[in-house]
Structures are given as structure tokens and as C-alpha cells.
C-alpha positions as CSV (number, residue, x, y, z in Angstrom):
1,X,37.6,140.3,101.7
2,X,41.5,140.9,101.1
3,X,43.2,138.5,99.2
4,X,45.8,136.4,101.9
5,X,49.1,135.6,101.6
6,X,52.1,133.6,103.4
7,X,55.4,135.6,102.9
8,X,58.2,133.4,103.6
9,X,61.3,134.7,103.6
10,X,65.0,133.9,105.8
11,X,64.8,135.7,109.3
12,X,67.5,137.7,108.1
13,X,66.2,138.8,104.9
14,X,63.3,140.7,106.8
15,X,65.3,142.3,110.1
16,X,64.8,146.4,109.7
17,X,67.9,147.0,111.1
18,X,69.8,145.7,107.8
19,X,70.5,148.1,105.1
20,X,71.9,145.5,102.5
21,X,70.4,145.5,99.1
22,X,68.5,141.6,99.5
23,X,66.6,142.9,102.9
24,X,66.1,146.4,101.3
25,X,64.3,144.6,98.0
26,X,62.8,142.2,101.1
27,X,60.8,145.3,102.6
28,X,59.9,146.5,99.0
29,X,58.5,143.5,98.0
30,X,56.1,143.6,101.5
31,X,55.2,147.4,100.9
32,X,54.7,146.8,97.3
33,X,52.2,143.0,98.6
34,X,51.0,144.9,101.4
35,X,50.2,148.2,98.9
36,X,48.2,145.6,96.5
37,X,45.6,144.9,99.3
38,X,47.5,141.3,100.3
39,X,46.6,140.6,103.7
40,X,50.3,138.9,104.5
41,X,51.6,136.3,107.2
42,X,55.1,136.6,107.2
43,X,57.2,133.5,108.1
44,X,60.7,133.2,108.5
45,X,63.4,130.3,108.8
46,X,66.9,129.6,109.3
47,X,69.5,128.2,106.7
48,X,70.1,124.8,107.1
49,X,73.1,124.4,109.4
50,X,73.2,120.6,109.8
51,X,76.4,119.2,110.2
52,X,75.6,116.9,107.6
53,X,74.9,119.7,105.4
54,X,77.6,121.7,106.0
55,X,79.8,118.5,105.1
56,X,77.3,117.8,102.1
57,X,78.1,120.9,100.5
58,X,81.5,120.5,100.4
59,X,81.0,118.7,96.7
60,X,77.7,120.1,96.2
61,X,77.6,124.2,96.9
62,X,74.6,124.9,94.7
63,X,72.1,127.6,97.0
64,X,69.7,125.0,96.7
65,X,70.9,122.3,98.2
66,X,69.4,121.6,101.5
67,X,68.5,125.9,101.9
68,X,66.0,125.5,104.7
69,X,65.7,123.4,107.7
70,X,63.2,120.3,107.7
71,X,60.6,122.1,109.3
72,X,60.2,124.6,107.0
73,X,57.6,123.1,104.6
74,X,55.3,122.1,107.4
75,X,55.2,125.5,109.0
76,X,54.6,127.3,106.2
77,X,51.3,124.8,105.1
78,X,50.0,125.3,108.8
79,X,49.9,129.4,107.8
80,X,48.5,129.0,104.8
81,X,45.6,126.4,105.8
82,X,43.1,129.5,104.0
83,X,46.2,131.4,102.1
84,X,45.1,132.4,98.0
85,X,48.7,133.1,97.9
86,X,52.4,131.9,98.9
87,X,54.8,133.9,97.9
88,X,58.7,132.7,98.7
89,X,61.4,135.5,99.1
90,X,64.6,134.7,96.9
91,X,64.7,131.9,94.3
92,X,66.4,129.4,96.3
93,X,63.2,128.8,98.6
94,X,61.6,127.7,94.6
95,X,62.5,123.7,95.8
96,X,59.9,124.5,98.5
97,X,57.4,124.3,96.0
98,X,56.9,120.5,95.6
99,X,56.4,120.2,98.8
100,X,53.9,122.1,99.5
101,X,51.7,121.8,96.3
102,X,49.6,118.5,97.2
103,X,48.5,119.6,100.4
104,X,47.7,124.1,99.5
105,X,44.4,125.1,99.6
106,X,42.5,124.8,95.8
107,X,43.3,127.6,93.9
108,X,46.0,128.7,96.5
109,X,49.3,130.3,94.1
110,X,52.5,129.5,94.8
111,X,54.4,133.1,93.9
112,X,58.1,133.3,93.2
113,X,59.8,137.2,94.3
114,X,62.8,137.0,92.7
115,X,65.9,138.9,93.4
116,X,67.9,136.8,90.1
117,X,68.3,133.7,89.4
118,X,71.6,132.5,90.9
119,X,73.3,131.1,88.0
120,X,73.5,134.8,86.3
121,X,76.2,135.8,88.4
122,X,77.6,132.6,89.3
123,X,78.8,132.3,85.7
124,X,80.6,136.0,86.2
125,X,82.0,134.9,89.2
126,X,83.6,132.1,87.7
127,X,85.5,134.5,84.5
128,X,86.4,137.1,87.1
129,X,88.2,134.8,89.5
130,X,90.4,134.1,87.3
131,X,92.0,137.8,87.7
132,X,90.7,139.1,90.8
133,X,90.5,138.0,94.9
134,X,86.7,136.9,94.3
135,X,85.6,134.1,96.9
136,X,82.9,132.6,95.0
137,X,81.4,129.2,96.5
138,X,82.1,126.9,93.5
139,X,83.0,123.4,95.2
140,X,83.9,121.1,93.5
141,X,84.7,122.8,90.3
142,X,83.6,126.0,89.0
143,X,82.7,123.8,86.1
144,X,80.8,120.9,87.9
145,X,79.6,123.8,90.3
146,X,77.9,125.7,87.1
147,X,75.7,122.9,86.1
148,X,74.4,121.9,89.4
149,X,73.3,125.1,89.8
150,X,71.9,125.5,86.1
151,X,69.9,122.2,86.2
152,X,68.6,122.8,89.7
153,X,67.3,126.4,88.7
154,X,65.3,124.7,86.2
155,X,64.2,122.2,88.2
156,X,62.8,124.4,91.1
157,X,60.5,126.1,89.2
158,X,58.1,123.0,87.8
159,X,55.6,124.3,90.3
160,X,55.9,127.6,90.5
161,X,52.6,130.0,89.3
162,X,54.5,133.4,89.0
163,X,58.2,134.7,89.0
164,X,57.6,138.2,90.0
165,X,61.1,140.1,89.3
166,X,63.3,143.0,89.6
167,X,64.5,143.6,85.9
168,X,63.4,142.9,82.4
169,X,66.6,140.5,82.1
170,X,65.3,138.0,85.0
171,X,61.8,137.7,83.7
172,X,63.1,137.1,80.0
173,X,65.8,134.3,81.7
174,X,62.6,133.3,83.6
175,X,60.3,132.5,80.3
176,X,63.6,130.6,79.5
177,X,63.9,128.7,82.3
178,X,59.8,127.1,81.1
179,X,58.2,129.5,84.3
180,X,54.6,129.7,82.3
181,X,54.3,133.6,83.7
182,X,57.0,135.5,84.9
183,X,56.8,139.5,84.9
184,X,58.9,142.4,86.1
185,X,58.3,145.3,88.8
186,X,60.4,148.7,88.5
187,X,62.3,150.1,91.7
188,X,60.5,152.9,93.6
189,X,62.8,155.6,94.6
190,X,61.3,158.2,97.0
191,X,63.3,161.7,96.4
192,X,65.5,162.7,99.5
193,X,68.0,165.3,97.8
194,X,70.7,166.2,99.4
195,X,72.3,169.4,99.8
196,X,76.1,169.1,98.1
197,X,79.0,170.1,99.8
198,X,81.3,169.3,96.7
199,X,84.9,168.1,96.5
200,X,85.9,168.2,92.9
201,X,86.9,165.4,91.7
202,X,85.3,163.3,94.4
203,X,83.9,160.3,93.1
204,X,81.7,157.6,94.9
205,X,81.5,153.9,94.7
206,X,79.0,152.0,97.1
207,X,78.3,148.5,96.9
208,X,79.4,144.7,97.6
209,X,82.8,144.2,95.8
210,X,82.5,140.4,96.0
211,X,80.0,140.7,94.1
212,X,81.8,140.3,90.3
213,X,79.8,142.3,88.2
214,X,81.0,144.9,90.7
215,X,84.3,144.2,90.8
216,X,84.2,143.8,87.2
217,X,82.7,146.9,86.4
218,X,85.2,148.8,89.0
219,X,88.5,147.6,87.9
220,X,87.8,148.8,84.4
221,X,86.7,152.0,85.0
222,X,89.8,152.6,87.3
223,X,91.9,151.3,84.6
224,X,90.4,153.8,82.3
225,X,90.9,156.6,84.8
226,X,93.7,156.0,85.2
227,X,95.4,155.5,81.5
228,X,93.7,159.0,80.7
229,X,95.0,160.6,84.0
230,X,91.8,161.8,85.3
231,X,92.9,163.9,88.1
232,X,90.3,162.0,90.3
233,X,89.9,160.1,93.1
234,X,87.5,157.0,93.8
235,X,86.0,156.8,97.6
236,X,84.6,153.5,98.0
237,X,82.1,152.5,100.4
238,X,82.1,148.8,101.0
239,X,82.0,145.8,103.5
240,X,84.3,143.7,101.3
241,X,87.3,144.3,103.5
242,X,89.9,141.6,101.4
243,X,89.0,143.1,98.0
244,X,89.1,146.7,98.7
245,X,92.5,146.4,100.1
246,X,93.0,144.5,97.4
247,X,92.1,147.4,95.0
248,X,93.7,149.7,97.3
249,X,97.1,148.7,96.5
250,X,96.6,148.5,92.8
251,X,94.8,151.5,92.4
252,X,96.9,154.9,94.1
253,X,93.2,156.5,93.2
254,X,91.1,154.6,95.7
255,X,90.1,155.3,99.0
256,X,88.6,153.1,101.2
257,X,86.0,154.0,103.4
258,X,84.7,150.9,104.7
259,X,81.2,150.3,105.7
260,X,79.7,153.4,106.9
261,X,76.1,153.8,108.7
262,X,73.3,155.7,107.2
263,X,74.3,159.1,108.2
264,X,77.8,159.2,107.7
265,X,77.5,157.7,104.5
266,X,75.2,160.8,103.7
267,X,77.5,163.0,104.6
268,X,80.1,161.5,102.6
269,X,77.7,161.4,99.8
270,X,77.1,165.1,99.9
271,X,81.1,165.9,98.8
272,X,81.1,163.5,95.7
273,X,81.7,165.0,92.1
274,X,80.0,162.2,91.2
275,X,78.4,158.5,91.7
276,X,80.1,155.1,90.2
277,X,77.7,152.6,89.3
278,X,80.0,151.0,86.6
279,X,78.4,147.4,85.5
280,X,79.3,146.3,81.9
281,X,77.5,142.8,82.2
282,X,74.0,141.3,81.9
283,X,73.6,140.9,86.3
284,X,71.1,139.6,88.5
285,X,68.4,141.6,90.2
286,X,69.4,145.5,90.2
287,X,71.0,147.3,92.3
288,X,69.2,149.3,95.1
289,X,71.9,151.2,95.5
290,X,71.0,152.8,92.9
291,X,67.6,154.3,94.3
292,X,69.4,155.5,96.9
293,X,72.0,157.9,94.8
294,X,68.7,159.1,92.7
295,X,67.1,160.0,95.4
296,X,69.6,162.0,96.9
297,X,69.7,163.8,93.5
298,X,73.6,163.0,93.4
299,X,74.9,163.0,89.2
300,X,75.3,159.2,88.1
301,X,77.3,157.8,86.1
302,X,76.4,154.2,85.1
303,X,75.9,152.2,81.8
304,X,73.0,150.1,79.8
305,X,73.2,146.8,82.5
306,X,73.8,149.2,85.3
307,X,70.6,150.8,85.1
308,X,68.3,147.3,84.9
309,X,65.1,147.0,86.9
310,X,64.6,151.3,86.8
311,X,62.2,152.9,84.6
312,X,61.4,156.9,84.9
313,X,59.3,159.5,82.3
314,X,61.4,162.6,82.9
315,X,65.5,163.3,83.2
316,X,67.7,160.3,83.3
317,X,71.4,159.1,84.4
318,X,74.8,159.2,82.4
319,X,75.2,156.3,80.9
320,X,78.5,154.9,78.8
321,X,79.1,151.6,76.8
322,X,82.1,151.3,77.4
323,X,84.8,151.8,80.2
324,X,86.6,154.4,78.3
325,X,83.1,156.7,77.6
326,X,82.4,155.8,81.4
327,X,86.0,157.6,82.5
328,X,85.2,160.8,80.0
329,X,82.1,161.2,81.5
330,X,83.4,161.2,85.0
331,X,85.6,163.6,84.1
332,X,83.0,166.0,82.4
333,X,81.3,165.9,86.1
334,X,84.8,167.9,86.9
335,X,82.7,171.1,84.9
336,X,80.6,172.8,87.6
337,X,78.1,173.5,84.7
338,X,77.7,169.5,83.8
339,X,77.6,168.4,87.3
340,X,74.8,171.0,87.5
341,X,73.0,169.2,84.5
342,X,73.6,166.0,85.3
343,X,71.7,166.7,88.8
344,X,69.0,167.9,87.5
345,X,68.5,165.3,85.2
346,X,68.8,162.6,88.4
347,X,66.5,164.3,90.2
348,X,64.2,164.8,87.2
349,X,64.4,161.1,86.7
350,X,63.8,160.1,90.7
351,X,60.2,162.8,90.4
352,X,58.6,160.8,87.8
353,X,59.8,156.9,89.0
354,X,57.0,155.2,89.4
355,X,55.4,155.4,92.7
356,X,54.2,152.7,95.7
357,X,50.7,152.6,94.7
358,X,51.9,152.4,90.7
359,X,53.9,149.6,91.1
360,X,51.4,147.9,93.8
361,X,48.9,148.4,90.6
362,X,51.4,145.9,89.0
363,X,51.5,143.9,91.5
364,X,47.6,143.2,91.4
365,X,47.8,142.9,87.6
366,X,50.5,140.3,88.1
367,X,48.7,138.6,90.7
368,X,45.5,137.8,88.6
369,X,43.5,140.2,91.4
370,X,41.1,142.8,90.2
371,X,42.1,146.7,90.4
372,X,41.7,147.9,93.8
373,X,37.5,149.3,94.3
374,X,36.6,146.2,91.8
375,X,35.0,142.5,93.5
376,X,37.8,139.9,93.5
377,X,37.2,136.2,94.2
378,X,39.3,134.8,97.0
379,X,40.8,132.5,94.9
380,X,41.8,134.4,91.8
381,X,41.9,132.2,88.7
């Protein structure tokens, strides 16, 4: 009999029609549950939009205060009246936890999928803030706002099982944070290569520029392009309307695109020298944007922290320690020869990532279940 799981997760979080990075690592995390022979029940929920929370969290903005409605725990027990397995989609559902402990089936695990903890890039938010149009939810100090969080991070997790994650750095924060197993899953990327239509000096940034390590990582490598007059010019794909006007205006190099759908944003794709992926600091989660440029086979130019959560036996990306190495390396893309290299060595890279059914192996390890063929107990130890 397959093992069974509850999957909850925000309704939002699982809608196919959203291309963000949290509902794309959403449906990986299913396909990756659902490739590990877990027979899942998927339940969803709305944020808690009480007017008494709302007002609440006007001196207390931590992402786990009051997250879910009141309902929530009681819905999710009724699904898993015979579940081996809970598994709760982001770490702010981790609270949930307590509650549902005393009355889970024996032997039922309660599973954290993690897409970082929150306080990781909270504490980024609050430095780059300080220089740049970031609207980070830090009432009623940034100060007062990073504790909260911190303690309530560690708090959540006193009956968790499992923190499954999506980089080395969030399962080593994990282990800090006392979670007693914590582990990490590599991205899949499934090759899609594009055919290029190059415009010299074209390069392409795609991503949520609220988000600081981001920002962070952009504004460097700008300023590095442009104190070395790299005859360039940075396209940038992104919903984050305020900020990219913002970097618009100080920055005669950027264009902004906007948000653009699937196919225009491959066809836009298909002229760029080259892709941005500039992130100088330790961030939550990884970036699934990433997948996407490798498997388009597009050149890639990131750094160390940029590259978290990926893992590949062949080829690899450019990658720079520092914003000036990350400029000279754009500008080496400008060599038709180099461009040609670094492609090859993307595409290598996106062949030999591992695949579904490697990372579903994981998964089972993870998960305590036996590998797939072998006799499993419903209630895996």
C-alpha cells in the first residue's frame, strides 16, 4: 500500500496558472511527493484576513503570526484521520504543528517543505533599506520586527519530524534552529533550449526586485558595469513596478520590460548576450529562475550564493565573487566565441541535473520509506 500524505499548502501557492518562483517550487515539491510513491490529499487555506488580525499585525508583522484561519487545523486532522505523513508547504504553516500533534494518527510525520526560513532574508531586507526603495514588512521596528521573527522560527519547529529544503544553506540553518533532521533536495531542470536570436550586448535580468538579495545583487553589478563602461545594456523582467523605475532612473543601462507571459518572455530570452543572476549574499530557498535560464541553454552569469540549491555532474555556469569579476565576465559574453562556450557549458550542466525520479529517490530516503520495489510499513519508523 502507498504511503499517504496530507499536503497543505495556501490556495494560492498551488493555482497552475501562477508562474512565481513559491508556486513553481509548490508543484515541484507535489511531482517530487507524488514521484516517491506518496499517495497525497492536498488541502488548501486562506491567510488569515481578520480584522482583528490585520489590526494585530500592525506591532506584530512576523509571517507567523496568526497565518491561517481558525479552521485550518481541524480540516487538516479530518484528512489525515489514516495520513503516515503531513507535510506543510512554506515554513510559516510550522506553528500548525502543535496543534495537530496530540490528536495525528501513531506514527503519522509531521514534514516541513521548506522554501527558507523567513528570517534569512528578513535580516537583508532590513541593511538594504537603508539605501534602496525596498518595502519590507518590519512593524514596529526592523529591530523589534527581527527578533519576533527569530524567536518564533525557533519556536515553530518543537514538533516538526523533517525540514525537507531547497539548498544546503537552509538545512544547515535548520540543524541550527534544534530541527532533529533536516535535509536538502536539488532543483530539477528539464532542458528546453532555445534557439538564439542574439543582440550583443543584450543582457537579461528576471526576478522579484523587492526581494533584497536581488536588489542587492543588481545594483552592484550595474554599478560595476557601469564604472568600467561596458557597452551593455540590462533588460529586466520584473513585477516590481516602484523599484524598477526606481533603477531606471539611476541606471541609463536598464530597460524595463515589466512582467512578461511565458512566451514573450521566451522570445525576449532568445536575443540576450547573456543571463544576470547576480546574488552576493547567503539567501533563502533558490531561485527557480534559475532552472529556467539552464534549461533554455541561455550563458549564465551568477556567483557562489547565486547558484544554491543546484547540483549537476557535467558543464556548469559563470560564476564571479565579486561584482567587479561578475561585470568582466558579462563583458567576455560580448566574444561570440565565449558566449559559444559558456552555452555549452549551461546546457551541459542542465543534461546531467538530477532528474524527477533522482530526486523522488531522495525524497523516499528523506522520508524514512523504503526504495521503491522494496516492502514499506505504513507507518515508517
Amino acid at each position: 500500500m502507498k504511503p499517504r500524505g496530507v499536503f497543505v499548502t495556501a490556495k494560492g501557492f498551488i493555482a497552475e496558472s501562477a508562474a512565481g518562483g513559491v508556486q513553481l517550487c509548490t508543484r515541484e515539491y507535489v511531482r517530487v511527493l507524488e514521484g516517491a510513491g506518496v499517495e497525497l490529499e492536498i488541502v488548501t487555506f486562506e491567510f488569515d484576513q481578520r480584522l482583528s488580525t490585520r489590526a494585530a499585525r500592525q506591532v506584530n508583522s512576523s509571517p507567523y503570526f496568526r497565518p491561517f484561519a481558525p479552521d485550518l487545523p481541524d480540516r487538516v486532522l479530518a484528512a489525515a484521520r489514516e495520513a503516515d505523513f503531513v507535510f506543510l508547504n512554506q515554513v510559516t504553516l510550522a506553528g500548525l504543528a502543535a496543534k495537530l500533534r496530540g490528536s495525528l494518527p501513531a506514527g503519522c510525520r509531521i514534514v516541513l517543505l521548506s522554501h527558507g526560513a523567513e528570517i534569512t532574508d528578513l535580516a537583508h531586507a532590513a541593511r538594504v533599506r537603508r539605501y534602496a526603495p525596498l518595502s519590507a514588512r518590519m512593524r514596529p521596528t526592523p529591530s523589534i520586527a527581527l527578533g519576533l521573527v527569530l524567536a518564533d522560527e525557533r519556536n515553530a519547529r518543537e514538533e516538526i519530524d523533517l525540514v525537507v529544503n531547497l539548498s544546503s544553506f537552509d538545512r544547515d540553518l535548520e540543524h541550527w534552529f534544534g530541527v532533529r533532521q533536516s535535509i536538502w533536495l536539488p532543483r530539477i531542470v528539464e532542458p528546453a533550449p532555445l534557439a538564439p536570436e542574439v543582440a550583443a550586448g543584450r543582457l537579461g535580468f528576471v526576478g522579484t526586485l523587492d526581494h533584497a538579495p536581488n536588489l542587492e545583487g543588481l545594483v552592484l553589478v550595474l554599478e560595476a558595469l557601469e564604472a568600467i563602461q561596458a557597452p551593455v545594456e540590462a533588460r529586466i523582467v520584473s513585477g516590481s513596478h516602484e523599484v524598477a523605475r526606481w533603477l531606471a532612473a539611476r541606471f541609463p543601462a536598464v530597460t524595463i520590460l515589466g512582467a512578461l507571459d511565458d512566451m514573450a518572455l521566451q522570445e525576449e530570452a532568445r536575443s540576450w548576450t547573456g543571463f544576470l543572476h547576480p546574488i552576493f549574499c547567503a539567501a533563502r530557498g533558490c531561485s527557480t529562475k534559475l532552472a529556467q535560464a539552464m534549461a533554455w541553454g541561455c550563458p549564465i552569469v551568477t556567483t557562489p550564493e547565486g547558484r544554491r540549491g543546484y547540483r549537476w555532474r557535467d558543464g556548469g555556469l559563470l560564476e564571479a565573487d565579486t561584482p567587479r569579476a561578475f561585470a568582466d565576465l558579462c563583458v567576455g559574453l560580448l566574444r561570440p566565441d565565449a558566449r559559444a562556450r559558456a552555452a555549452e557549458a549551461v546546457q551541459a550542466a542542465a543534461r546531467t541535473s538530477p532528474t524527477l525520479a533522482e530526486v523522488a529517490a531522495e525524497m523516499r530516503r528523506g522520508l524514512g520509506l523504503a526504495a521503491a520495489g522494496q516492502a514499506t510499513s505504513d507507518h515508517p519508523a
